[in-house]
C-alpha positions as CSV (number, residue, x, y, z in Angstrom):
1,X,0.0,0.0,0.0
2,X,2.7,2.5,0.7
3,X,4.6,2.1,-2.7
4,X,0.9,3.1,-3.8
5,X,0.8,5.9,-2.0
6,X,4.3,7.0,-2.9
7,X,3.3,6.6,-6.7
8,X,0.5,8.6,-6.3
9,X,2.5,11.0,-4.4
10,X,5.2,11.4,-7.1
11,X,2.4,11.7,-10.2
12,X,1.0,14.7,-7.4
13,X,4.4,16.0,-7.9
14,X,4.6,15.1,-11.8
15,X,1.0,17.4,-12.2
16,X,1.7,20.1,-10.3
17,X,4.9,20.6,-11.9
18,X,3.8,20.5,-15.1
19,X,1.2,22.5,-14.2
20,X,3.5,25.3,-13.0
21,X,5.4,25.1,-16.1
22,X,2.5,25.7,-18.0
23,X,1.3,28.6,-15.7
24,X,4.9,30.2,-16.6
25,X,5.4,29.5,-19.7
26,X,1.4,31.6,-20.0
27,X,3.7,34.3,-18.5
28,X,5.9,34.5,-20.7
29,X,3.7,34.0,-23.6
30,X,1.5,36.9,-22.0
31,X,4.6,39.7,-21.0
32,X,7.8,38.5,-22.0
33,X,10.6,36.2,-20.3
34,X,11.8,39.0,-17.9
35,X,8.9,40.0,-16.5
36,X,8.0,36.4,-16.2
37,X,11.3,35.8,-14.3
38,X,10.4,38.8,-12.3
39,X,7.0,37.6,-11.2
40,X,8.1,34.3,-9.9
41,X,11.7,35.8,-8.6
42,X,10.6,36.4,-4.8
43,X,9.3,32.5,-4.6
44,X,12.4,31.3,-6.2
45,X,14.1,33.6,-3.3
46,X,12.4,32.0,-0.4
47,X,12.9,28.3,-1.8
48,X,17.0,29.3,-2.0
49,X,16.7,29.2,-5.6
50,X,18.2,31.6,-7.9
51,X,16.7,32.6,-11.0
52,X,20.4,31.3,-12.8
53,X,19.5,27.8,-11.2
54,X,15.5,28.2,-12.1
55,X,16.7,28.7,-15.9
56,X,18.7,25.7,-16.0
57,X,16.0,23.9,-14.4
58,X,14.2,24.8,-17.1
59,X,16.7,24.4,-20.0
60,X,17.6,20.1,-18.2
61,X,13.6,20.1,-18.6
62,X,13.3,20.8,-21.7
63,X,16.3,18.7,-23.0
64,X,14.9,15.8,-21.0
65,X,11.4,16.5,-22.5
66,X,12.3,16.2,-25.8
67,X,14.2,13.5,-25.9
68,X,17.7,14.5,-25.4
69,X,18.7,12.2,-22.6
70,X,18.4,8.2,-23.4
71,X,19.5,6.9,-20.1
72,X,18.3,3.3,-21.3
73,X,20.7,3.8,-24.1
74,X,23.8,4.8,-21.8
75,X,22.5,1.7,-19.5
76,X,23.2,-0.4,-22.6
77,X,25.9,0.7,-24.0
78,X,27.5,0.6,-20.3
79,X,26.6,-3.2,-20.5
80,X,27.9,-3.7,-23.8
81,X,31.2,-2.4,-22.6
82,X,31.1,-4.2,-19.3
83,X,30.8,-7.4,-21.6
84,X,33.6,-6.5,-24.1
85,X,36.0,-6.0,-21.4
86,X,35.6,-9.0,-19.7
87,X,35.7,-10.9,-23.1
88,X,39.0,-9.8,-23.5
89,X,40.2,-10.4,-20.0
90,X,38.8,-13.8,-20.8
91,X,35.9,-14.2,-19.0
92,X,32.2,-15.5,-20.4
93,X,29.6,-13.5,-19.5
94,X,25.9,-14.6,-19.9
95,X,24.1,-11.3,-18.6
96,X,25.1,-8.1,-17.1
């Protein structure tokens, strides 16, 4: 039950985040990206985040978003690797 709860937690999470995004990017849409900035600025300031760190946020999201990060391709290239290695050290390997 509590793995549940934790999902439903983290898709809380997922929404509202999303969510906020949304709500910003509106902002931006509606005045421009320094008044948008500006607007949020004083919550960013009493979270201990700086607007620097909020726009990299932002830029990771939208990297991750659209398909910039494969980490199931890194997993299995690391595999791959793993497996070549000790191949040539000699040693079988039937899954890594």
């Amino acid at each position: 039950m509590s793995k549940l709860i934790d999902a439903g937690r983290e898709l809380l999470g997922t929404c509202r985040e999303a969510k906020e995004n949304f709500d910003f990017d509106q902002l931006v849409r509606k005045y421009d990206r320094h008044t948008a900035e500006m607007l949020v600025s004083d919550q960013l300031r009493e979270g201990g985040l700086t607007l620097d760190q909020f726009r990299t946020y932002k830029k990771v999201k939208s990297f991750v978003q659209n398909g910039g990060l494969d980490v199931s391709k890194a997993q299995k290239e690391a595999r791959e690797a793993t497996r070549a290695a000790l191949a040539e050290d000699g040693f079988q390997t039937k899954a890594i």
